[in-house]
VOBA-1610 file (N, C-alpha, C; in pm, whole numbers, padded with zeros to 5 digits, always signed):
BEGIN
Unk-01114+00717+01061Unk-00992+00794+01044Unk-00885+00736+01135Unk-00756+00677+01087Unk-00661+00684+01153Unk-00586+00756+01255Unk-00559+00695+01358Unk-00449+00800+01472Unk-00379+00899+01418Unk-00270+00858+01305Unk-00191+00929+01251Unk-00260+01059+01197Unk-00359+01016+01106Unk-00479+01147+01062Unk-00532+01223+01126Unk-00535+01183+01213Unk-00644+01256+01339Unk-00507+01362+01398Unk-00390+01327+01435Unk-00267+01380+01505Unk-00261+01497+01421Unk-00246+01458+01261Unk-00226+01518+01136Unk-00293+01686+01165Unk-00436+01650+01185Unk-00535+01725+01188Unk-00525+01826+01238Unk-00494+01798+01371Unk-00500+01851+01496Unk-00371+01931+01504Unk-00303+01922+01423Unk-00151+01989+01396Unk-00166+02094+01321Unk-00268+02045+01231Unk-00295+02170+01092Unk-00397+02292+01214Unk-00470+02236+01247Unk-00570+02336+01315Unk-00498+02406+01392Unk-00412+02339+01515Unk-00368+02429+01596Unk-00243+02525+01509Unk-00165+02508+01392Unk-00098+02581+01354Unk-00177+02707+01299Unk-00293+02647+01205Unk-00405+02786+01165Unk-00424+02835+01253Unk-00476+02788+01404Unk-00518+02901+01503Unk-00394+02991+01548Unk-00297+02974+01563Unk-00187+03064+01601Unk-00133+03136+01488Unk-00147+03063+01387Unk-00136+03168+01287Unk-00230+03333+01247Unk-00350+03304+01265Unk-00455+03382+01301Unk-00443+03487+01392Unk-00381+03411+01535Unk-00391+03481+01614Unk-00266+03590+01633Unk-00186+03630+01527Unk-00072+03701+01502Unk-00165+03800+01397Unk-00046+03919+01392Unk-00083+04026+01325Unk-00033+04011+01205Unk-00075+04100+01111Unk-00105+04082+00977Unk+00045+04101+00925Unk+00138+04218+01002Unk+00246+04203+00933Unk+00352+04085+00997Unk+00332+04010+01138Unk+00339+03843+01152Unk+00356+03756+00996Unk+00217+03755+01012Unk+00158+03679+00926Unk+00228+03690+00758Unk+00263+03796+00728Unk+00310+03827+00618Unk+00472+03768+00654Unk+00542+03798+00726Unk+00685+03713+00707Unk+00664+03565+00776Unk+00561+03509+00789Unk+00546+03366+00821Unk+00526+03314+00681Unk+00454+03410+00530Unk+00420+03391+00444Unk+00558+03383+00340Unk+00628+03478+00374Unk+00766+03507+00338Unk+00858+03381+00362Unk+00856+03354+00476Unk+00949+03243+00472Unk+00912+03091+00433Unk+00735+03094+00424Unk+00721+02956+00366Unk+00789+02972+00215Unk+00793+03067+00154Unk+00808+03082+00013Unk+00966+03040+00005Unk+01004+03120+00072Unk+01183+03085+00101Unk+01187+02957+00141Unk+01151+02908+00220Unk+01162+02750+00215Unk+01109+02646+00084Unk+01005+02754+00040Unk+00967+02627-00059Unk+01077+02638-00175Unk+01134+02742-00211Unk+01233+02776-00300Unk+01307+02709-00310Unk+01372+02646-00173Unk+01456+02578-00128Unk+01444+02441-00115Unk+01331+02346-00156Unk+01298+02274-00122Unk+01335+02180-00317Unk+01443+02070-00273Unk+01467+02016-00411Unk+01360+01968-00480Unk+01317+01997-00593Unk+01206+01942-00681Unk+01266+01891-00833Unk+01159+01776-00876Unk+01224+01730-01017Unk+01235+01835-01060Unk+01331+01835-01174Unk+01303+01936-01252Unk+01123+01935-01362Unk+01159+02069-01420Unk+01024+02066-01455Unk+01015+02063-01621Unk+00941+01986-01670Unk+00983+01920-01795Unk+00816+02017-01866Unk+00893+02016-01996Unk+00765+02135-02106Unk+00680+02015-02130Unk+00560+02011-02136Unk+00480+01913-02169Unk+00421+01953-02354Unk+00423+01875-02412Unk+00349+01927-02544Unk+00189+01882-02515Unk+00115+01954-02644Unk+00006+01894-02648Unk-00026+01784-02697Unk+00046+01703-02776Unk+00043+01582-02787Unk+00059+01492-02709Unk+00160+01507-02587Unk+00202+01473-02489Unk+00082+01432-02417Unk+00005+01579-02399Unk-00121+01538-02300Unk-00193+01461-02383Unk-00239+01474-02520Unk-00341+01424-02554Unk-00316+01286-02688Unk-00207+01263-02680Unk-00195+01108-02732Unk-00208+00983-02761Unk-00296+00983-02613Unk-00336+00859-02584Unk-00495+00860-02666Unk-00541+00971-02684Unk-00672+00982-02738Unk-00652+00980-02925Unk-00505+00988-02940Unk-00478+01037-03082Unk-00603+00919-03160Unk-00609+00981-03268Unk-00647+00903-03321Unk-00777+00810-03305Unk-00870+00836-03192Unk-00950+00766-03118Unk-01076+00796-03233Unk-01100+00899-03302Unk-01245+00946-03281Unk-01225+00973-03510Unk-01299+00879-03537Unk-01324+00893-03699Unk-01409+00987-03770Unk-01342+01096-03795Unk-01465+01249-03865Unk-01528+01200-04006Unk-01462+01093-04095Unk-01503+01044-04193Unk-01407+01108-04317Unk-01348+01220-04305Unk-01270+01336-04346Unk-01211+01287-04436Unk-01085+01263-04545Unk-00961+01229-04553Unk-00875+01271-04537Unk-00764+01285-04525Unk-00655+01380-04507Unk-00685+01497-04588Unk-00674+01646-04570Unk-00710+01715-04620Unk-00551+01779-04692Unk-00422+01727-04637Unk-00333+01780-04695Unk-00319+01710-04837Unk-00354+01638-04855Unk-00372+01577-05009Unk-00464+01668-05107Unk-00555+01684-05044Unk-00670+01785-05175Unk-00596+01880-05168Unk-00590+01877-05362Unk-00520+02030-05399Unk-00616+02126-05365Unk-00748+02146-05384Unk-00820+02245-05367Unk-00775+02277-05228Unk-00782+02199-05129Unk-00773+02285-04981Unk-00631+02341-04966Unk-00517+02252-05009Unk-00411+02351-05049Unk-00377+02468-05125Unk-00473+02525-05174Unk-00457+02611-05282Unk-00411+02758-05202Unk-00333+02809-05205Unk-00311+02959-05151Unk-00272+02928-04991Unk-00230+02805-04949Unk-00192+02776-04795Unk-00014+02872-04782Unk+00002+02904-04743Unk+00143+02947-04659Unk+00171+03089-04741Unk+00058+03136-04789Unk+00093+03261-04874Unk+00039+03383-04751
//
């Protein structure tokens, strides 16, 4: 483990222990203001993902043997009614 990591560490722990060592309604506006800060904190914006989106790269990967089923009249028969 690196210096820097180790410093890292030792930053997180001692902040948990003093955090701990405060009372619960402490602790609740220490909770309060991380939120307010994170609010505040510029982020990309946040973009709608589709499901194609996620799963695109797989399109098409996997052969059911099927044919298109929008072609058979039978399986169309009574669709959008």
């Amino acid at each position: 483990m690196t210096q820097a990591a180790d410093q890292k560490l030792i930053q997180e722990n001692t902040l948990l222990d003093k955090f701990r060592n405060l009372t619960s309604e402490q602790q609740q506006t220490i909770l309060d203001f991380m939120e307010f800060m994170e609010s505040k904190n510029p982020k990309s914006p946040v973009r709608e993902v589709s499901a194609y989106d996620l799963a695109k790269e797989w399109a098409g990967s996997v052969e059911s043997g099927i044919g298109d089923l929008s072609t058979n009249k039978k399986y169309l028969q009574g669709f959008g009614k």
